[in-house]
mmCIF file of the C-alpha atoms, coordinates in Angstrom:
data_MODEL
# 
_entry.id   MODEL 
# 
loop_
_atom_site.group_PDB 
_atom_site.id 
_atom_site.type_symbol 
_atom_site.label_atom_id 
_atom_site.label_alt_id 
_atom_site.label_comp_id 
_atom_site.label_asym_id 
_atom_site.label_entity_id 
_atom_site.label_seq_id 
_atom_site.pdbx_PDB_ins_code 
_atom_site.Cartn_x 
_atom_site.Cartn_y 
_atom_site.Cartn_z 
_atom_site.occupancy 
_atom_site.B_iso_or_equiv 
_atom_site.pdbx_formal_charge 
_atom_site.auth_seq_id 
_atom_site.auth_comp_id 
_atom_site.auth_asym_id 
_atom_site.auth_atom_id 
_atom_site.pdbx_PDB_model_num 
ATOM 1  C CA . UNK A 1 1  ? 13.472 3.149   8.219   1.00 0.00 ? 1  UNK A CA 1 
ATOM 2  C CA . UNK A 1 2  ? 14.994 -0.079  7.978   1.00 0.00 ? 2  UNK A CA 1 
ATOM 3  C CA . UNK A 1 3  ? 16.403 -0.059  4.556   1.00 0.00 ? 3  UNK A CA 1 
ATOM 4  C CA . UNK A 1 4  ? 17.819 -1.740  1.892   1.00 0.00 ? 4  UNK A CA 1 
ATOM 5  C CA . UNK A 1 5  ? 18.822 0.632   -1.005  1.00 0.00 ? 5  UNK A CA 1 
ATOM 6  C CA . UNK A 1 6  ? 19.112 -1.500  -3.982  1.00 0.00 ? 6  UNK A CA 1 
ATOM 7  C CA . UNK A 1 7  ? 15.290 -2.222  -3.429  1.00 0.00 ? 7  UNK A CA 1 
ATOM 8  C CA . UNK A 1 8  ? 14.753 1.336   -3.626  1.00 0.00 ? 8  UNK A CA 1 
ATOM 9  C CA . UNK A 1 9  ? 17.441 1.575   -6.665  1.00 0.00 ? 9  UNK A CA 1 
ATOM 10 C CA . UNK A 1 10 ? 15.750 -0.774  -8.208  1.00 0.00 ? 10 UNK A CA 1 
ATOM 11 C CA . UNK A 1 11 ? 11.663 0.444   -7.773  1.00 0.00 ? 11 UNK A CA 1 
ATOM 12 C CA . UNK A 1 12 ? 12.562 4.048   -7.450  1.00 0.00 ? 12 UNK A CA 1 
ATOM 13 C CA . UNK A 1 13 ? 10.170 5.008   -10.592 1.00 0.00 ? 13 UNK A CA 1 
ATOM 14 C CA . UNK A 1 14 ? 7.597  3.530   -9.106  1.00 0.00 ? 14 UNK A CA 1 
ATOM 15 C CA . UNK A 1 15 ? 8.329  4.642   -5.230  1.00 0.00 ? 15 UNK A CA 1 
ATOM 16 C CA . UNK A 1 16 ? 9.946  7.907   -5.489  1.00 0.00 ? 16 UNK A CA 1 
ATOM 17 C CA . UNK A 1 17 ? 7.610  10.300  -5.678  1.00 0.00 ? 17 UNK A CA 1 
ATOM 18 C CA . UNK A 1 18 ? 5.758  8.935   -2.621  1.00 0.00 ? 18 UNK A CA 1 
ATOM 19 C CA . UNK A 1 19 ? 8.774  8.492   -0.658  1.00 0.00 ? 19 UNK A CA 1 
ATOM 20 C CA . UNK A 1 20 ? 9.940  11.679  -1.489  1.00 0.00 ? 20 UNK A CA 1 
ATOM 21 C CA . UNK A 1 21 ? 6.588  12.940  0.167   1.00 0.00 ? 21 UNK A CA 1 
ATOM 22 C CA . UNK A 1 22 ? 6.578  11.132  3.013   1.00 0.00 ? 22 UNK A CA 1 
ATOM 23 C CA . UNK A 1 23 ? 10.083 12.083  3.710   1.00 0.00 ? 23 UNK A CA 1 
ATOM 24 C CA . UNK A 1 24 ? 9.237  16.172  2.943   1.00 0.00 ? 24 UNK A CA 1 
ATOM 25 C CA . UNK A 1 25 ? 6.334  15.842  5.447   1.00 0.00 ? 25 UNK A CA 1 
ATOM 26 C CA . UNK A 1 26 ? 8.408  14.528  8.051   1.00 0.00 ? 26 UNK A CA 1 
ATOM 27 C CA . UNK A 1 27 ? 11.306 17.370  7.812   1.00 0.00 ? 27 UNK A CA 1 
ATOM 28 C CA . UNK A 1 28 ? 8.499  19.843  7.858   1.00 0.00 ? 28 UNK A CA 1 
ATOM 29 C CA . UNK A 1 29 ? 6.331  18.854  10.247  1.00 0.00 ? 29 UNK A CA 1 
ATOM 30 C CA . UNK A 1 30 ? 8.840  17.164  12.350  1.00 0.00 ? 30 UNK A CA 1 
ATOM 31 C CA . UNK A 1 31 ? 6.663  14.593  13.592  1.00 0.00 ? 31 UNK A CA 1 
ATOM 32 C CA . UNK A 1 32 ? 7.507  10.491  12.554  1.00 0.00 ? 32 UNK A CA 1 
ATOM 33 C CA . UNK A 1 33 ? 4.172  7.788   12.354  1.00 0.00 ? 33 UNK A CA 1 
ATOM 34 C CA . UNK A 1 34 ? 4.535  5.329   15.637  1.00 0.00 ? 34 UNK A CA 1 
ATOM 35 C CA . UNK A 1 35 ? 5.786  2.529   13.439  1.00 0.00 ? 35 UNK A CA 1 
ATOM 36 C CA . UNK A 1 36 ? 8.702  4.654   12.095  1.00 0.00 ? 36 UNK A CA 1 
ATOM 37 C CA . UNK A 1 37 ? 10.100 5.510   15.845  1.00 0.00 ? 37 UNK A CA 1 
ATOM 38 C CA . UNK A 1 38 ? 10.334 1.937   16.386  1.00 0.00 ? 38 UNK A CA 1 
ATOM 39 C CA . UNK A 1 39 ? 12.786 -0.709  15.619  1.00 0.00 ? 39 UNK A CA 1 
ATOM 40 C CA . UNK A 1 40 ? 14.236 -3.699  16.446  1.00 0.00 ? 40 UNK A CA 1 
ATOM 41 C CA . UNK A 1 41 ? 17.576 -4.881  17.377  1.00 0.00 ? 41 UNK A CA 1 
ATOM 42 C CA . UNK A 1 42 ? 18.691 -8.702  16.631  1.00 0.00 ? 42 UNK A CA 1 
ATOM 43 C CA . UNK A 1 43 ? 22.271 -9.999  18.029  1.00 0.00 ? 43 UNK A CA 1 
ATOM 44 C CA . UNK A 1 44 ? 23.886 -12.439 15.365  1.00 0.00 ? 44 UNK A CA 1 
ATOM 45 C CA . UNK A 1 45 ? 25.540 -15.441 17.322  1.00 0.00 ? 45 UNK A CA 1 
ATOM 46 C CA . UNK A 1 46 ? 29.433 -15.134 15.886  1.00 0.00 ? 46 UNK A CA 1 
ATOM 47 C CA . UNK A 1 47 ? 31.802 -18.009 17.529  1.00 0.00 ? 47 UNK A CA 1 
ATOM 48 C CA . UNK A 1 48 ? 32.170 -19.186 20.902  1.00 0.00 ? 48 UNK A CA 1 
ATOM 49 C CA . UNK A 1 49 ? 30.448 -19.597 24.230  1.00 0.00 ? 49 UNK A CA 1 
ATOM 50 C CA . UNK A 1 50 ? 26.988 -18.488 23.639  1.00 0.00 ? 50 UNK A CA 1 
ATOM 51 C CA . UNK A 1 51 ? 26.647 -17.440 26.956  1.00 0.00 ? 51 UNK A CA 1 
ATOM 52 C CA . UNK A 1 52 ? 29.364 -14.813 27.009  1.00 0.00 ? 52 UNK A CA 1 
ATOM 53 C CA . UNK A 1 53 ? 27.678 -11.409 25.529  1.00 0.00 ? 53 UNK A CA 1 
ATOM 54 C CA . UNK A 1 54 ? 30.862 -10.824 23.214  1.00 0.00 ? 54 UNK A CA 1 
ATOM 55 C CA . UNK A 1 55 ? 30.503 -14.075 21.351  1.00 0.00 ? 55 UNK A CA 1 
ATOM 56 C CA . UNK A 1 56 ? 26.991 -12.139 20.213  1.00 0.00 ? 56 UNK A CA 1 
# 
């Protein structure tokens, strides 16, 4: 899960005890949705030649 915390500091009264399930389920049964084994990667442009991979 792609996560920021203070969103979850923030809502956790409201999210916690669902997310607290999910996350049991998954330790027991071992076994993540589709979506959650999934993520992707962006490469942030720093300085440079933008053609040279390390400027990325």
């Amino acid at each position: 899960m792609g996560s920021q915390w203070g969103f979850y500091l923030e809502f956790w009264e409201v999210l916690g005890k669902d997310l607290l399930k999910v996350v049991n389920h998954i330790f027991v049964s071992g076994v993540l949705s589709p979506s959650m084994r999934e993520g992707v990667v962006s490469l942030l442009f720093k300085k440079g030649d933008p053609e040279l991979l390390g400027n990325w």
